[in-house]
C-alpha positions as CSV (number, residue, x, y, z in Angstrom):
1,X,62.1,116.6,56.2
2,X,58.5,117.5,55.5
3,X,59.1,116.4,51.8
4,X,60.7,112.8,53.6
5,X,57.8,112.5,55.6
6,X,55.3,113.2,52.6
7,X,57.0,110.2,50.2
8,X,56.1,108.2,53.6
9,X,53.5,108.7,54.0
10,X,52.3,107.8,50.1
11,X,54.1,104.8,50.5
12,X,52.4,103.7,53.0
13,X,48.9,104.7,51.3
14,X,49.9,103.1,47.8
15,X,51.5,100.4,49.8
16,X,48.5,99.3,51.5
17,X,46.5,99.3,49.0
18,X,48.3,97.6,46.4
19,X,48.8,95.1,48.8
20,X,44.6,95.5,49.8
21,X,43.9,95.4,46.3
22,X,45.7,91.3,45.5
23,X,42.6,89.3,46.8
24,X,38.8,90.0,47.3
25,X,37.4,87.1,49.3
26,X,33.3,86.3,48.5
27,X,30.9,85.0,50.1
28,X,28.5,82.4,48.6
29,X,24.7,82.3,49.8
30,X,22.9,80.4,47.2
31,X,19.6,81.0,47.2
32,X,16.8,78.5,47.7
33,X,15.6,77.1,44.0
34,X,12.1,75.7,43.2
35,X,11.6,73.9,40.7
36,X,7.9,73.9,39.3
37,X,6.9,70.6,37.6
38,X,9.7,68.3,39.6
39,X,8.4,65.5,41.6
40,X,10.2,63.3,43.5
41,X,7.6,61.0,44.5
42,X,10.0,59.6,47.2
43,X,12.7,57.9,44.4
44,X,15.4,57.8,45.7
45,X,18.5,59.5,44.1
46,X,22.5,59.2,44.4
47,X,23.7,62.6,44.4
48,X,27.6,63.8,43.2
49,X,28.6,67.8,42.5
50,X,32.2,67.9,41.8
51,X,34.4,70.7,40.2
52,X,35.8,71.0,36.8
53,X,37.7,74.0,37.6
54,X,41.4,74.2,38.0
55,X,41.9,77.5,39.9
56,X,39.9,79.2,42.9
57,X,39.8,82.4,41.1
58,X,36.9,83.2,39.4
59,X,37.9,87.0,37.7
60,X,39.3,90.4,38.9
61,X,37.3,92.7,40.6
62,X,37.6,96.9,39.1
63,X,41.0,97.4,41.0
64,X,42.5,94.1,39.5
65,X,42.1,92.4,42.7
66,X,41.9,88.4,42.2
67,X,38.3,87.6,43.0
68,X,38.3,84.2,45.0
69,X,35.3,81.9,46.5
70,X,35.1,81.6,50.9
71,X,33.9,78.5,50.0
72,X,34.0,75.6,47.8
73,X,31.9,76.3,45.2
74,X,31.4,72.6,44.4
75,X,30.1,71.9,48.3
76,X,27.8,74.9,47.8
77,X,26.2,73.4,44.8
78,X,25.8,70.2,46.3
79,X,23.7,71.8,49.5
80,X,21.7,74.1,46.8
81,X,20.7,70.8,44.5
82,X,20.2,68.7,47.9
83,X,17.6,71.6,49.1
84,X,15.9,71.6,45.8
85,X,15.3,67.9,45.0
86,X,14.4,67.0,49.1
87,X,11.7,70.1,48.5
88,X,10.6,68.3,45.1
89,X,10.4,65.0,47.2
90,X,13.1,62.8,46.7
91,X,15.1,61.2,48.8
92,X,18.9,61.5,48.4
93,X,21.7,58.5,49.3
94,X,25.6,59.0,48.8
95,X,26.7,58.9,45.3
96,X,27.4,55.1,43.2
97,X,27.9,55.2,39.4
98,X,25.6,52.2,39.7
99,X,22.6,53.5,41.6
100,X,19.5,52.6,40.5
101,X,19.4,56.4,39.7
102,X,22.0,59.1,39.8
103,X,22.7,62.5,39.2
104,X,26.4,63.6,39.1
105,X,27.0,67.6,37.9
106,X,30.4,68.9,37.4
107,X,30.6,73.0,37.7
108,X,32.5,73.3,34.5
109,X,32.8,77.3,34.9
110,X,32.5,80.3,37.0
111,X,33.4,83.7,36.4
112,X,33.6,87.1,37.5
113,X,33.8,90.2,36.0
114,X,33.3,93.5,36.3
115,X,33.0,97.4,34.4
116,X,33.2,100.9,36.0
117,X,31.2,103.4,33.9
118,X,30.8,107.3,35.2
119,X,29.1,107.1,38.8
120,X,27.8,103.2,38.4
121,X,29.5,99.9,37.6
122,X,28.1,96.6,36.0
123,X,29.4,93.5,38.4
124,X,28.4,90.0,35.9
125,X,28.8,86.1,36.8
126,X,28.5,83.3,34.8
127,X,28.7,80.0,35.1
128,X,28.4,76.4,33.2
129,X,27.4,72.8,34.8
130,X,27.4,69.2,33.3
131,X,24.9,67.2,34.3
132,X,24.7,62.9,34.1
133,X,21.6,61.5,35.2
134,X,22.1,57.5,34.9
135,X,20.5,54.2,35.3
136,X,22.2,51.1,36.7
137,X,25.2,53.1,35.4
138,X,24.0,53.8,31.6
139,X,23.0,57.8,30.9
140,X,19.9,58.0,30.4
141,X,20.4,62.3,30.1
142,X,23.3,64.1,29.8
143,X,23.7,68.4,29.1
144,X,26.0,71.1,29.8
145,X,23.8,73.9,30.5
146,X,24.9,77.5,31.6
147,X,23.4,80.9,33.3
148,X,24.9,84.2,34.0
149,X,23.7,87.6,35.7
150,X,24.0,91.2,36.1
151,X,23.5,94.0,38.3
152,X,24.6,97.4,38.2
153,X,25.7,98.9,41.4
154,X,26.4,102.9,42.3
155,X,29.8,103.3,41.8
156,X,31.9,100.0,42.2
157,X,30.7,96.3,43.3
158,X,31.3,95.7,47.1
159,X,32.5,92.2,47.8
160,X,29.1,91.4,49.5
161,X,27.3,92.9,45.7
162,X,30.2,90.4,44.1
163,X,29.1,87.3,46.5
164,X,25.2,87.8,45.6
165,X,25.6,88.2,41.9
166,X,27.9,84.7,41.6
167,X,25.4,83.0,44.0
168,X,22.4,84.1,42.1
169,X,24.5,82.6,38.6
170,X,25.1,79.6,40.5
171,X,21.2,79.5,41.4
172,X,20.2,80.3,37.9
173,X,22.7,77.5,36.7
174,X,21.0,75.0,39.4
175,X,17.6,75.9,38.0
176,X,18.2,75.4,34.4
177,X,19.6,72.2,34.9
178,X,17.0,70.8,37.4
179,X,14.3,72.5,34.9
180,X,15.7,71.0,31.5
181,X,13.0,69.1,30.3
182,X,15.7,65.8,29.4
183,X,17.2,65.9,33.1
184,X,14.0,66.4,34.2
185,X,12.2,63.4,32.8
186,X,15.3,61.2,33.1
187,X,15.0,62.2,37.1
188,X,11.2,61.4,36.7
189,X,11.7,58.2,35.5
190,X,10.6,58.7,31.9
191,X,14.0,59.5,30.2
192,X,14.8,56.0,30.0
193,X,16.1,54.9,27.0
């Protein structure tokens, strides 16, 4: 009986958290980015952030659990850019492929990964965005530009460490783009070709 009651009972443990263990849900909280040397100068820019990717999954966490965003990652890139180039003084209108100026970005990439070492673990993101800024509907700039990040955590990655790390990549991603001295002019008005 006792032995019954033991095989149970570790059922029900490994049950749990094999079935605990399929899906870690994240959080995205990107942060605000600033982006020295962009002015907007009250132009006025049509906006699109779409996503390349294919699956909501973006890696495995250290138990093997699938690692997938709250949110769409997409829609949280849209609100991060929107922040950043209202701060740097434009003013944004829905997106047209024939505005006078546009800015589309396609998140190409986003992963998750991470690695358990003795008594600390290493949690890492990266991620890869396409940007199109366009004039009258001709490029004027076009680059795929990517970031990725690292922290190492006591023991293993909670999902709150997993959402931070992935929304600081995602930051990092916004930045580079928005700082890339191309985009940059084109969204100036001095990338015209």
């Amino acid at each position: 009986m006792k032995k019954l009651l033991m095989i149970a009972a570790l059922g029900l443990i490994w049950g749990n958290s094999i079935a605990a263990a399929e899906e870690v849900k994240v959080d995205l909280h990107i942060p605000d980015v600033d982006i020295e040397g962009l002015t907007g100068n009250n132009h006025v820019v049509a906006l699109w952030v779409e996503s390349a990717r294919k699956d909501g999954r973006i890696g495995k966490d250290l138990e093997g659990a699938d690692v997938v965003l709250n949110q769409d990652a997409a829609a949280s890139v849209m609100a991060a850019v929107s922040t950043t180039l209202r701060m740097a003084g434009f003013q944004l209108v829905p997106y047209r492929a024939d505005a006078p100026l546009a800015l589309m970005i396609s998140l190409d990439s986003l992963n998750y990964s991470s690695e358990k070492h003795m008594v600390s673990s290493k949690a890492r993101a990266s991620a890869s965005m396409h940007a199109t800024v366009s004039r009258l509907g001709k490029k004027v700039a076009e680059k795929t530009l990517g970031a990725s990040g690292e922290y190492v955590v006591a023991w293993r990655p909670s999902k709150d460490k997993i959402g931070e790390v992935v929304s600081e990549t995602l930051a990092d991603n916004v930045r580079a783009v928005l700082q890339d001295t191309e985009i940059n002019a084109a969204l100036k008005g001095n990338g015209e070709n």
